[in-house]
C-alpha positions in Angstrom: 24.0 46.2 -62.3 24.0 46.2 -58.2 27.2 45.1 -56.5 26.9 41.7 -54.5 27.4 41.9 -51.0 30.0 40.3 -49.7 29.0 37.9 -46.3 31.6 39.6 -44.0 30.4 42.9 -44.8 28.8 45.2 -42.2 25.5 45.4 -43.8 25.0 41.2 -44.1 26.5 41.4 -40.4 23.7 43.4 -39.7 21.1 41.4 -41.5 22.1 37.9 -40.3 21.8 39.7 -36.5 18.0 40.9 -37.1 17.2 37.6 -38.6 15.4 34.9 -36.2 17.3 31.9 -35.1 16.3 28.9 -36.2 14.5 26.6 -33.6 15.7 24.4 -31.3 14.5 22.1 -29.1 17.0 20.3 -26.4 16.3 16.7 -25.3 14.9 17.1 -21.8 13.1 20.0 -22.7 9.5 20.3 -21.4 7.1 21.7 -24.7 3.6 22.5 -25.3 1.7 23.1 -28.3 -1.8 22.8 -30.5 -2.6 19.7 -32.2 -2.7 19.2 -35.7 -3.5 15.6 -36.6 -4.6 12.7 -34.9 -4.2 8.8 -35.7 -4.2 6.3 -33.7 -0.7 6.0 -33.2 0.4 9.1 -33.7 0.0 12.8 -32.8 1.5 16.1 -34.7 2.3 19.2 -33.1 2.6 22.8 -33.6 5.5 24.0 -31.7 4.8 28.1 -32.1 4.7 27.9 -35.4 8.5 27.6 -36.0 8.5 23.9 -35.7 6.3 20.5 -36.1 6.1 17.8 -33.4 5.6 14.1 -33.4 4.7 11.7 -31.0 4.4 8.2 -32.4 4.4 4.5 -31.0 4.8 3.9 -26.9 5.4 7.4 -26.3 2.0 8.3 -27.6 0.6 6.4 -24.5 0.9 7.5 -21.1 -0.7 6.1 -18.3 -3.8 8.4 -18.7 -4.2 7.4 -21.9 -4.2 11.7 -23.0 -4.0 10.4 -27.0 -8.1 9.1 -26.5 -9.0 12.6 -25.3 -7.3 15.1 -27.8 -8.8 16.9 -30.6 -7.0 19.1 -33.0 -6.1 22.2 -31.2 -5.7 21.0 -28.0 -3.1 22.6 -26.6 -1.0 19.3 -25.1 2.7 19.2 -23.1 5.2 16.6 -24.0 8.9 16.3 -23.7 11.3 16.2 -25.9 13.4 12.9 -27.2 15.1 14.3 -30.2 15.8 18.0 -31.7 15.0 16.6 -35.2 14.1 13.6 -37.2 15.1 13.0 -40.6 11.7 14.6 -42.2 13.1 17.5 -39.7 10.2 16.6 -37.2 10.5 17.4 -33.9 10.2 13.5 -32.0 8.1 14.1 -28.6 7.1 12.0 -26.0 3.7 11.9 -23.8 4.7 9.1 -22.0 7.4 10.7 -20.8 6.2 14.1 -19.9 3.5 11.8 -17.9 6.0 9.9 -16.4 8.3 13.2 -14.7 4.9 14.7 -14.1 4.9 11.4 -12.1 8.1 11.4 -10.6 7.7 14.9 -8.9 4.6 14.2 -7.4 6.4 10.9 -6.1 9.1 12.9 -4.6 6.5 15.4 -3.1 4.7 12.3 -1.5 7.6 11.2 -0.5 9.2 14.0 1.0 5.8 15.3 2.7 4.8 11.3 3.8 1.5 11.4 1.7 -0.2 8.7 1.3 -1.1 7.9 -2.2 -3.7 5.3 -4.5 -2.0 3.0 -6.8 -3.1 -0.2 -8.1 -0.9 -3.4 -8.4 -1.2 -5.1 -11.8 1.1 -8.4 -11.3 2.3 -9.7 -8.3 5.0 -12.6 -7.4 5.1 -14.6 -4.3 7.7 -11.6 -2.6 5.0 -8.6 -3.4 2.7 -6.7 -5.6 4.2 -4.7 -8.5 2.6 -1.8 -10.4 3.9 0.5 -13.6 3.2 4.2 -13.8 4.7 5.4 -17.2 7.7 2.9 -16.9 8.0 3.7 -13.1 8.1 0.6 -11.2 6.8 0.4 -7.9 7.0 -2.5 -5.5 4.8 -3.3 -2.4 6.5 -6.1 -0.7 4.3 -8.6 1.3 6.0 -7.6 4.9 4.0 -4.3 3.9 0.7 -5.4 3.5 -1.6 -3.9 6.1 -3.3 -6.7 8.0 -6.5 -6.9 5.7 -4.3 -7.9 2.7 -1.8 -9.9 4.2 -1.5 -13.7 3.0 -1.8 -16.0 6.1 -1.6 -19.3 4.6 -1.4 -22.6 6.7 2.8 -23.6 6.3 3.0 -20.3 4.4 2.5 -22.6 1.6 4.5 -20.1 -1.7 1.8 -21.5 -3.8 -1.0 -20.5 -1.7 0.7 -17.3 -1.0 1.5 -16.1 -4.6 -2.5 -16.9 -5.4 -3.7 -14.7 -2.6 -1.1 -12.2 -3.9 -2.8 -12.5 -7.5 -6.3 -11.7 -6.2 -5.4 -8.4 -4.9 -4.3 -7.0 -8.2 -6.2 -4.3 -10.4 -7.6 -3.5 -6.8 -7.0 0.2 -5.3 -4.3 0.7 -2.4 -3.8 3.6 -0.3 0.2 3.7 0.6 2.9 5.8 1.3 6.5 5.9 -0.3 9.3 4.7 2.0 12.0 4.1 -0.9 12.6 6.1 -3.8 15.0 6.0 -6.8 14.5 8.1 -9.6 17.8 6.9 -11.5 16.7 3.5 -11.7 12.9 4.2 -12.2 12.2 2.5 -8.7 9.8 3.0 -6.0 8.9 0.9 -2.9 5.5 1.8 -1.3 4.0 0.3 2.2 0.1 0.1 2.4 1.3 -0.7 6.5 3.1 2.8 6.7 -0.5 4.6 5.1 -2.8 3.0 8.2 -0.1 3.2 10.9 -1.9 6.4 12.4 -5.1 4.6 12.0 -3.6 1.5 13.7 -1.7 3.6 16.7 -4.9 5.2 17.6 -7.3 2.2 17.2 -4.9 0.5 19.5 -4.5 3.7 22.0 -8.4 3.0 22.0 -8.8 -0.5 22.2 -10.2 -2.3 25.8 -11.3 -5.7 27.2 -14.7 -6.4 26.2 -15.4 -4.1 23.5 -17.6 -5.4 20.5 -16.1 -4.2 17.4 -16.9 -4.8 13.1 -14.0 -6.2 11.1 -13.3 -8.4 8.5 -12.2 -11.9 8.0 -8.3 -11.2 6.7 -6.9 -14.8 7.1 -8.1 -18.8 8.4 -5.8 -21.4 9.7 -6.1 -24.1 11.3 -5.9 -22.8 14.8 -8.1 -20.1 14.0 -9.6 -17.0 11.9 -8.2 -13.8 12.0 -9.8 -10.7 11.8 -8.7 -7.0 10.6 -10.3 -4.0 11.8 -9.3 -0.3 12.1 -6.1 -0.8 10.7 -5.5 -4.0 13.5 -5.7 -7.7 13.2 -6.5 -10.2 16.4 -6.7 -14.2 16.0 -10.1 -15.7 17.4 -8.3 -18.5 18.6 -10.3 -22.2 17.6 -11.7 -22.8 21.2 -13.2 -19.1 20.8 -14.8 -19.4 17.1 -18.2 -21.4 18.4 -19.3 -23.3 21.4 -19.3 -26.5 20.4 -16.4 -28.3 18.9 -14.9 -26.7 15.7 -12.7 -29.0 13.5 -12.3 -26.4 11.1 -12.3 -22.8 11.4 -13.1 -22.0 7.7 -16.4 -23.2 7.6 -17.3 -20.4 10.0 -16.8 -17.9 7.1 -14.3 -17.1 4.3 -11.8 -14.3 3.3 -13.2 -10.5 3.5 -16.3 -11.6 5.3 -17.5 -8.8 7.6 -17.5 -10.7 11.5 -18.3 -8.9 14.7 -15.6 -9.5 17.8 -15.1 -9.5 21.0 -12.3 -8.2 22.4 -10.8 -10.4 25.4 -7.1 -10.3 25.1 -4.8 -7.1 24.8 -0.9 -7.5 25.2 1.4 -5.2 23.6 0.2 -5.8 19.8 -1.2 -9.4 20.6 -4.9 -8.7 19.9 -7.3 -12.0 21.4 -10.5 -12.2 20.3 -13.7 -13.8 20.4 -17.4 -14.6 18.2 -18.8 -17.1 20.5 -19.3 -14.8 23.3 -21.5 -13.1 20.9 -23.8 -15.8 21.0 -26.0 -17.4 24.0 -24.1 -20.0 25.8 -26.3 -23.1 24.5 -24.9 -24.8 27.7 -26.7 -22.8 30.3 -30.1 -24.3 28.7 -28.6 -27.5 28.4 -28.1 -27.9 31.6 -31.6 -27.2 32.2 -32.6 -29.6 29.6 -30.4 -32.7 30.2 -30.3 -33.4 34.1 -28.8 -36.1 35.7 -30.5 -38.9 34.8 -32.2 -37.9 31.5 -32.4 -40.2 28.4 -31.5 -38.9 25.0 -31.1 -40.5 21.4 -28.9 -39.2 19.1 -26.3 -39.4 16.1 -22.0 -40.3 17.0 -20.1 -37.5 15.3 -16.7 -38.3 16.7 -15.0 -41.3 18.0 -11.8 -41.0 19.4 -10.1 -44.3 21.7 -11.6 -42.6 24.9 -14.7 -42.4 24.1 -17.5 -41.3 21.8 -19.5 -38.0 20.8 -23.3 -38.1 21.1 -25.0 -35.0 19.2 -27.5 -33.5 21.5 -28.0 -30.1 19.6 -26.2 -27.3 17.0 -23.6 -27.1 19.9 -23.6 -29.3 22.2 -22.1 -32.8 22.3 -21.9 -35.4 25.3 -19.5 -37.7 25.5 -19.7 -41.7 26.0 -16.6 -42.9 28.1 -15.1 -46.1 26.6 -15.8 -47.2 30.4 -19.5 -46.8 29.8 -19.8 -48.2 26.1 -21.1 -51.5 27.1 -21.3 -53.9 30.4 -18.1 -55.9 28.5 -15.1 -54.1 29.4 -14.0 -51.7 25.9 -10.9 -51.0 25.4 -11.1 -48.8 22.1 -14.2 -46.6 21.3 -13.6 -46.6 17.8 -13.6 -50.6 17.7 -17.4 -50.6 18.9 -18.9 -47.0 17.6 -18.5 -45.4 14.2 -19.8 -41.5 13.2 -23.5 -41.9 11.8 -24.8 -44.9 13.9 -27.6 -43.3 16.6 -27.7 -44.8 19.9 -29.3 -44.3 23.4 -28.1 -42.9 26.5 -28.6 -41.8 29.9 -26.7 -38.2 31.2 -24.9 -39.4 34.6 -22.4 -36.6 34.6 -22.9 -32.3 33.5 
């Protein structure tokens, strides 16, 4: 009968130093390895053949969604949450391996000032907020370029936080201008991304020139208009040439106007749609000469006087002094908006 060898001997010594260690997987640890099943929750993994994988619940769902586009075999990477599960598993995360994927090309970006494409999925009334993989990212309305920017009569909160909610699930182009890795946090700047754009639109920009933009916010002094990376106000008395009681019924948000530029100073941009257009007062003089008599519909009364409607943008005005042979003292006591009257043009 063979002796038993004893463990401290030099010939178990020499077996238990040929014999493979078992595996071992540190937390932190990157991994890759071939698919073997598939649900919909849930992934398992060849690790080498020395050890099975699992990736299960929220950390089978990164921000790619990889779990819809593997197959068994699929080589896949994931990173390790645990060495071992109590059916010995090895517990794995794609979510997380997507999410320091994430991170270093953050910090690349970040480092190198590249500008990047996110999209915002909620927003409050200070910003727009966006989650990559758990990494939350933050654009705050002071870094809106002006396209996106809420201008809001009073700067109403209200008004603001609905403009804010419009702009989600759309794409951004920013850049990275605060970054913390140890509390998942990232503040981005779509301002920063177009302020080359901006700097050489405004290196360019001169009195008179025509330019395409679009309608980024209307007040009640006026639209505004972004273009190139820039924003100018077409103040009211520049919007049309007859009298404009309210700018926004000259077009709404993100319509595409063209300007004219007629005011440069510093980053004050001035501009204007009506000189555009033919000034309809060079024909009206023509057409209503001193002594002319024209019908037509009040649409304005003010004390003063009264506002005859001669065409799409023209208006004269009655005097109170020249109302009636009886002495008026109060326009609005004698004329209301709608009634049509006759008059004589003493004064253009």
């Amino acid at each position: 009968m063979p002796q038993a060898v004893k463990s401290d001997s030099p010939i178990m010594q020499s077996l238990l130093a040929k014999a493979p260690l078992p595996p071992h997987f540190d937390p932190g640890e990157f991994v890759e390895g071939a698919v073997l099943y598939i649900s919909k929750n849930s992934v398992l993994v060849d690790l080498g053949g020395i050890a099975t994988g699992i990736i299960t619940g929220k950390e089978a769902h990164d921000n790619s969604d990889t779990i819809k586009g593997l197959q068994p075999g699929d080589m896949v990477a994931a990173y390790v949450i645990e060495e071992a599960d109590k059916d010995g598993l090895v517990v794995l995360s794609l979510r997380r391996a997507s999410q320091e994927r994430q991170w270093n090309k953050f910090i690349d970006a970040h480092q190198n000032g590249t500008i990047i494409k996110v999209k915002p999925a909620e927003a409050n009334k200070g910003g727009l907020l966006l989650d990559i993989d758990g990494i939350k990212g933050f654009i705050p309305v002071s870094q809106l370029a002006p396209l996106h920017y809420p201008r809001v009569d009073g700067a109403d909160p209200s008004m603001i936080l609905s403009r804010l909610q419009a702009l989600t699930g759309i794409e951004f182009s920013v850049k990275i201008i605060t970054i913390d890795k140890e509390n998942g946090k990232l503040i981005l700047s779509e301002k920063a991304a177009t302020e080359d754009e901006r700097r050489k639109t405004l290196h360019d920009l001169h009195i008179g020139q025509v330019l395409d933009g679009k309608i980024s916010g209307l007040v009640k002094f006026g639209i505004f208009v972004a273009f190139d990376g820039l924003e100018g106000l077409v103040h009211i008395s520049e919007i049309a040439w007859g009298h404009v009681s309210d700018p926004s019924r000259f077009g709404k948000l993100g319509d595409s106007v063209k300007i004219k530029v007629i005011g440069v100073e510093g980053d004050k941009i001035s501009l204007s749609m009506k000189q555009l257009i033919a000034d309809p007062w060079l024909e009206a003089a023509k057409k209503f000469s001193i002594g002319t008599v024209v019908d037509g519909e009040i649409n304005r009364v003010t004390p003063f006087g009264a506002f005859l409607k001669l065409g799409e943008d023209i208006n004269g005005l009655i005097h109170v002094s020249e109302i009636s042979s009886v002495p008026v003292q109060d326009a609005t006591k004698s004329l209301k908006v709608g009634d049509r009257v006759r008059a004589k043009v003493i004064a253009v």
